[in-house]
Backbone bond lengths (Angstrom), bond angles and torsions (degrees), N, CA, C in turn:
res aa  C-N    CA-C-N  psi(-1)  N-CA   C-N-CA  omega(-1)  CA-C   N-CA-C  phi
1 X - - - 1.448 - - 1.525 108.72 -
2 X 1.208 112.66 131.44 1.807 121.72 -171.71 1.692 101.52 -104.65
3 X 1.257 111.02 140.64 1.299 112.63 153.69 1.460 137.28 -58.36
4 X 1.582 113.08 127.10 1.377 105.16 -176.78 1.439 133.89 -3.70
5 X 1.914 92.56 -64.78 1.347 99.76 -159.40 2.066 111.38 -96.10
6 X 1.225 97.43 33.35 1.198 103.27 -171.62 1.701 85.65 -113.06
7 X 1.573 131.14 -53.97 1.223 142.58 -166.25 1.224 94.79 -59.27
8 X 1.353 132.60 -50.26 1.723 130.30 -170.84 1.425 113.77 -73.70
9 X 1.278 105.14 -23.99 1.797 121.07 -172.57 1.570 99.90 -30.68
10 X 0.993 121.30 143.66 1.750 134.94 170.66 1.614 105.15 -66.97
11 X 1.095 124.33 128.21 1.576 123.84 -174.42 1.622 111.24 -117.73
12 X 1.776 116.85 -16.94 1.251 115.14 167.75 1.316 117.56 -128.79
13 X 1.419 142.93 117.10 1.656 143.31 172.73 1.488 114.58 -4.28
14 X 1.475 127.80 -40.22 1.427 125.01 160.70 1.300 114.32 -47.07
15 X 1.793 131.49 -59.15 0.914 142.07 -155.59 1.558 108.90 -54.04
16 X 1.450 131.03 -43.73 1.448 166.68 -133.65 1.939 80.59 -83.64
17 X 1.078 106.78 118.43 1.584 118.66 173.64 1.475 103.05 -93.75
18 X 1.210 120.44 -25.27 1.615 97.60 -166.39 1.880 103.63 -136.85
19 X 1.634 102.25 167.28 1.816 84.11 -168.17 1.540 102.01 80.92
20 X 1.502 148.89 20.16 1.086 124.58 -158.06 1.608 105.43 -92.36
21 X 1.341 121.22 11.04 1.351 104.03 158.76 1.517 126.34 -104.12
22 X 1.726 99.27 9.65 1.489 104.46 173.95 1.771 92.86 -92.00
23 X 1.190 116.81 -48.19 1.405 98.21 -170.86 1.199 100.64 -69.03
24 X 1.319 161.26 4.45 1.884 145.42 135.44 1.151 102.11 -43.05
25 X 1.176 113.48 -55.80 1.596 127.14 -166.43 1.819 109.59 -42.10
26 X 1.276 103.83 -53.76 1.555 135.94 -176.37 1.474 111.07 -75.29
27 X 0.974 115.22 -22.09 1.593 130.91 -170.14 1.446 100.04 -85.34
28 X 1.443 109.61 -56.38 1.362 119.66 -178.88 1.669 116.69 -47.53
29 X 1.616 100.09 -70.29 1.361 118.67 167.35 1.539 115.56 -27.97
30 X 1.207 119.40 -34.48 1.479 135.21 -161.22 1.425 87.33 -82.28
31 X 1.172 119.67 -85.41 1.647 134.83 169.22 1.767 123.87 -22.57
32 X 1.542 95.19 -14.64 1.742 91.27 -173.20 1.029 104.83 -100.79
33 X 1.077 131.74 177.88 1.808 144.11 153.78 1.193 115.23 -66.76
34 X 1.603 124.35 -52.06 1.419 107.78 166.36 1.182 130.73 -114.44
35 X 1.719 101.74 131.12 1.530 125.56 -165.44 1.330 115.57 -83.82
36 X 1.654 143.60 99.20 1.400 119.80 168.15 1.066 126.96 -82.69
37 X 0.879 106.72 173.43 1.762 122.27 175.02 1.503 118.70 -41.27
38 X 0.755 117.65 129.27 2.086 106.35 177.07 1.371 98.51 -135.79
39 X 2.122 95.31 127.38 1.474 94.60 164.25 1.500 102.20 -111.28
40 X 1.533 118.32 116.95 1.814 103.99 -176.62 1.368 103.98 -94.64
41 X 1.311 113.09 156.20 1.296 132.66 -169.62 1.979 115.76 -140.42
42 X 0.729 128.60 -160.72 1.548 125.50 -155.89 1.083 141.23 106.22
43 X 1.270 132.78 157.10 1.597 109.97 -170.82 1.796 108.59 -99.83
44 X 1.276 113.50 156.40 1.508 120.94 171.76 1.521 112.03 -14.36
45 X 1.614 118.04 124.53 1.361 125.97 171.15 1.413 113.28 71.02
46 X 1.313 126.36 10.26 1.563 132.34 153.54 1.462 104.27 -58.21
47 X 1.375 148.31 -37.76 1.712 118.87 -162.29 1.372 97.86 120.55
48 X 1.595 131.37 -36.18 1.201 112.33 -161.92 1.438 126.51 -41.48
49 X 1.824 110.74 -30.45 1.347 103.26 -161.43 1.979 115.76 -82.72
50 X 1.432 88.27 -22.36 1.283 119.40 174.41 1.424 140.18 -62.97
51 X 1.984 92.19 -37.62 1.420 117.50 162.13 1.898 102.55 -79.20
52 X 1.238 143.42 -28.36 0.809 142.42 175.24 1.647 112.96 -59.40
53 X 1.702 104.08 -69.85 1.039 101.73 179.07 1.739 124.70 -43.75
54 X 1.180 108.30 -42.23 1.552 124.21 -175.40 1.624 93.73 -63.03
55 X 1.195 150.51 -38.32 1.330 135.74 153.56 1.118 163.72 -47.14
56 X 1.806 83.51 -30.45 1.474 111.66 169.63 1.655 104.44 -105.80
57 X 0.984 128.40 -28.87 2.295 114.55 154.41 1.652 98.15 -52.09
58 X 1.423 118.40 -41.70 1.664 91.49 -156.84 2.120 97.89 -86.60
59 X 0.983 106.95 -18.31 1.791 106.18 168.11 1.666 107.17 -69.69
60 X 1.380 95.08 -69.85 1.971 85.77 -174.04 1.870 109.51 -112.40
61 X 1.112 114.61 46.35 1.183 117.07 173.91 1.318 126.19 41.42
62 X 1.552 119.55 -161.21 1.742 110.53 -177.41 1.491 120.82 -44.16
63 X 1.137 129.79 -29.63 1.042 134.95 -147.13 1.551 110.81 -81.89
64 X 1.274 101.19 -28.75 1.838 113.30 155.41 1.351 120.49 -46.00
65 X 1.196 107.66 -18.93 1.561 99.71 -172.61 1.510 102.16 -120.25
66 X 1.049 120.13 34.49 1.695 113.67 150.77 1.695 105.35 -112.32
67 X 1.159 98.57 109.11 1.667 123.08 -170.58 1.685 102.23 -90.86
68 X 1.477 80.49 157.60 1.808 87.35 172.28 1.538 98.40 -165.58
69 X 1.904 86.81 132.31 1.493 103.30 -175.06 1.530 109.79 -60.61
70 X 1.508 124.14 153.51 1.456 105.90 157.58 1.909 99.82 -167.34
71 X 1.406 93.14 170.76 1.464 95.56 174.73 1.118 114.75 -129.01
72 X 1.899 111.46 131.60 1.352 115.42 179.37 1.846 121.37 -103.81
73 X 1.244 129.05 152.38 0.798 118.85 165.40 1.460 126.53 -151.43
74 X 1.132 86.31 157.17 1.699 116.24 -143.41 1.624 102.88 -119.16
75 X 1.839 108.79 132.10 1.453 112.93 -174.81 1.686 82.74 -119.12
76 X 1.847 110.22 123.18 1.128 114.60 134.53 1.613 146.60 -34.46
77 X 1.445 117.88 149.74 1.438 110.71 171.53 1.576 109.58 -48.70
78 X 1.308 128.37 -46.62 1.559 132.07 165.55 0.921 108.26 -44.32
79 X 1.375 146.32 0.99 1.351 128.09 -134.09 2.067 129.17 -13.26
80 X 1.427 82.80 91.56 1.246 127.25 171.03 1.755 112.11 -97.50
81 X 0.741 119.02 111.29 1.799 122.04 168.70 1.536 119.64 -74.15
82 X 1.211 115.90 90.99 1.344 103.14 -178.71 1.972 97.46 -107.72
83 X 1.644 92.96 151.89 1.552 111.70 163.44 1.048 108.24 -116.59
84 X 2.145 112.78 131.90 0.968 130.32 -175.50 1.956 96.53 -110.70
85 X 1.118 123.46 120.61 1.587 119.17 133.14 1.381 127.33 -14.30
86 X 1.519 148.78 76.17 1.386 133.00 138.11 1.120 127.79 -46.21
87 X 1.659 131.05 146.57 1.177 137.47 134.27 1.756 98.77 -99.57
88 X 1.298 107.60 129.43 1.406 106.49 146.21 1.816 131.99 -142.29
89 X 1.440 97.77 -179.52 1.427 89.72 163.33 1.746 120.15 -134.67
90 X 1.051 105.98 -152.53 1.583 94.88 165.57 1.470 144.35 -55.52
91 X 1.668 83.90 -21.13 1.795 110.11 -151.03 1.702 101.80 -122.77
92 X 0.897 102.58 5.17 1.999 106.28 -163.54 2.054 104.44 172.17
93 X 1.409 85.02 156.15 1.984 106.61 171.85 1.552 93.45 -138.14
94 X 1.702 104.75 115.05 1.518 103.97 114.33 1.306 141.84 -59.52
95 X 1.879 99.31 140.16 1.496 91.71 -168.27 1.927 70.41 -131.70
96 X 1.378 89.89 165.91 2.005 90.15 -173.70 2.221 73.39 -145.11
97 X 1.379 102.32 98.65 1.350 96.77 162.65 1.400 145.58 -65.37
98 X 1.936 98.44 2.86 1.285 115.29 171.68 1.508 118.96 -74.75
99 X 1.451 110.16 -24.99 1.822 124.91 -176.14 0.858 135.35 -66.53
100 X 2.346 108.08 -3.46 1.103 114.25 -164.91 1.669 110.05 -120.48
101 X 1.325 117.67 148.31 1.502 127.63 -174.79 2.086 92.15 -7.65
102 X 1.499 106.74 139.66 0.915 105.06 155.03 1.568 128.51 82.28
103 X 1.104 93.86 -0.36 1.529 121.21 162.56 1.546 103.84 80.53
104 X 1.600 130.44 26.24 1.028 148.05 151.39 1.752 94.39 110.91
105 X 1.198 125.19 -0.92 1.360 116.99 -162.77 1.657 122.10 -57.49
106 X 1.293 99.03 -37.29 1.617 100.72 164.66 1.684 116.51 -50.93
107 X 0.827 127.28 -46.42 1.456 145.43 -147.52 1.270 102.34 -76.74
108 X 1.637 112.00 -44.97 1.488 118.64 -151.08 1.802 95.69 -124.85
109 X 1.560 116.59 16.83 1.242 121.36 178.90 1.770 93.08 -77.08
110 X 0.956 126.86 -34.08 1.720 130.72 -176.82 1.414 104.49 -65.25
111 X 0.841 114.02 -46.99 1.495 126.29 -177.10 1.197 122.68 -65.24
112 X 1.084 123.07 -66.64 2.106 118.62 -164.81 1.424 83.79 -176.16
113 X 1.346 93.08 164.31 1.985 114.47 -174.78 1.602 90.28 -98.02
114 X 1.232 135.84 21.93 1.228 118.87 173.66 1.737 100.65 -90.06
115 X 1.402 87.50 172.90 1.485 94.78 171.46 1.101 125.41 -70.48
116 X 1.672 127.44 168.09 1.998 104.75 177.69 1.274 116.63 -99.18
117 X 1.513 110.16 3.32 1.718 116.42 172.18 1.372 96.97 -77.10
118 X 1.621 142.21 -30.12 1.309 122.87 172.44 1.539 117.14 -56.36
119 X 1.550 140.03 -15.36 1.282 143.42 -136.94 1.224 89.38 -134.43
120 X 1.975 102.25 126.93 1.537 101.27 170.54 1.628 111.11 -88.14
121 X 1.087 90.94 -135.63 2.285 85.87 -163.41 1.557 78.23 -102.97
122 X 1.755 95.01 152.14 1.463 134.02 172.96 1.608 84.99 -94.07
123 X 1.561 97.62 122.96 1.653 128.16 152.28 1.776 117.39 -82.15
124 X 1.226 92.93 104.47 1.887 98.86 166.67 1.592 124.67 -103.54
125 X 1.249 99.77 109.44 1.741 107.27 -162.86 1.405 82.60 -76.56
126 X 1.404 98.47 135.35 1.660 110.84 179.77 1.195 100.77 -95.79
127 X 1.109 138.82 -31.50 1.874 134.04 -158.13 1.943 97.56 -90.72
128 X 1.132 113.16 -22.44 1.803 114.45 169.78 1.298 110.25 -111.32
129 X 1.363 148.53 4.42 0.937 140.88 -135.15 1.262 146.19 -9.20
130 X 1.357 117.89 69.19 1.509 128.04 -165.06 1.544 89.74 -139.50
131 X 1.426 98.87 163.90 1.715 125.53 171.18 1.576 103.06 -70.67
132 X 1.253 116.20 141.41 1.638 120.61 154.36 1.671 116.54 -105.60
């Protein structure tokens, strides 16, 4: 049994009622040959994870969405051991750098002085190996 708002969830960039010139935006990207990197960001209950997902069904179809929990881990330059939370699928990993020892701060010290609850999950296309 699925939760409501998971069953209604938008599953293709058309579906997406609001933001509709980011999902053009995304639509396009989808449609081209070359794909960059995307780091999305936003605050809690914006769509990011949703607009993601809806990108990766319309690139590699259903098959994106059979997920599997897992845990990664990761030794700092200190060597520090941190464990991060995965979701993945065949085609890509969420990584949410907030999930890991320390309130993600190692992770996202490379990145920006923001916090890592501002930052949605880094997409790793597994079949090219690059970030989405």
């Amino acid at each position: 049994m699925s939760l409501w708002v998971d069953r209604y969830r938008p599953k293709k960039l058309s579906e997406l009622s609001y933001h509709l010139e980011q999902a053009c935006d995304l639509a396009e990207l989808v449609k081209s040959d070359d794909f960059p990197h995307l780091l999305v960001h936003g605050p809690s209950g914006a769509g990011k994870r949703t607009r993601i997902h809806c990108v990766l069904r319309e690139l590699y179809g259903a098959g994106a969405e059979r997920l599997h929990l897992d845990k990664k881990s990761l030794v700092t330059p200190s060597n520090r051991k941190i464990e991060i939370d995965t979701v993945s699928s065949n085609y890509h990993i969420e990584i949410n750098p907030g999930s890991g020892a320390h309130g993600g701060r190692s992770a996202d010290a490379r990145c920006s002085a923001r916090p890592s609850s501002y930052y949605g999950e880094i997409f790793y296309d597994l079949s090219s190996d690059s970030l989405l």
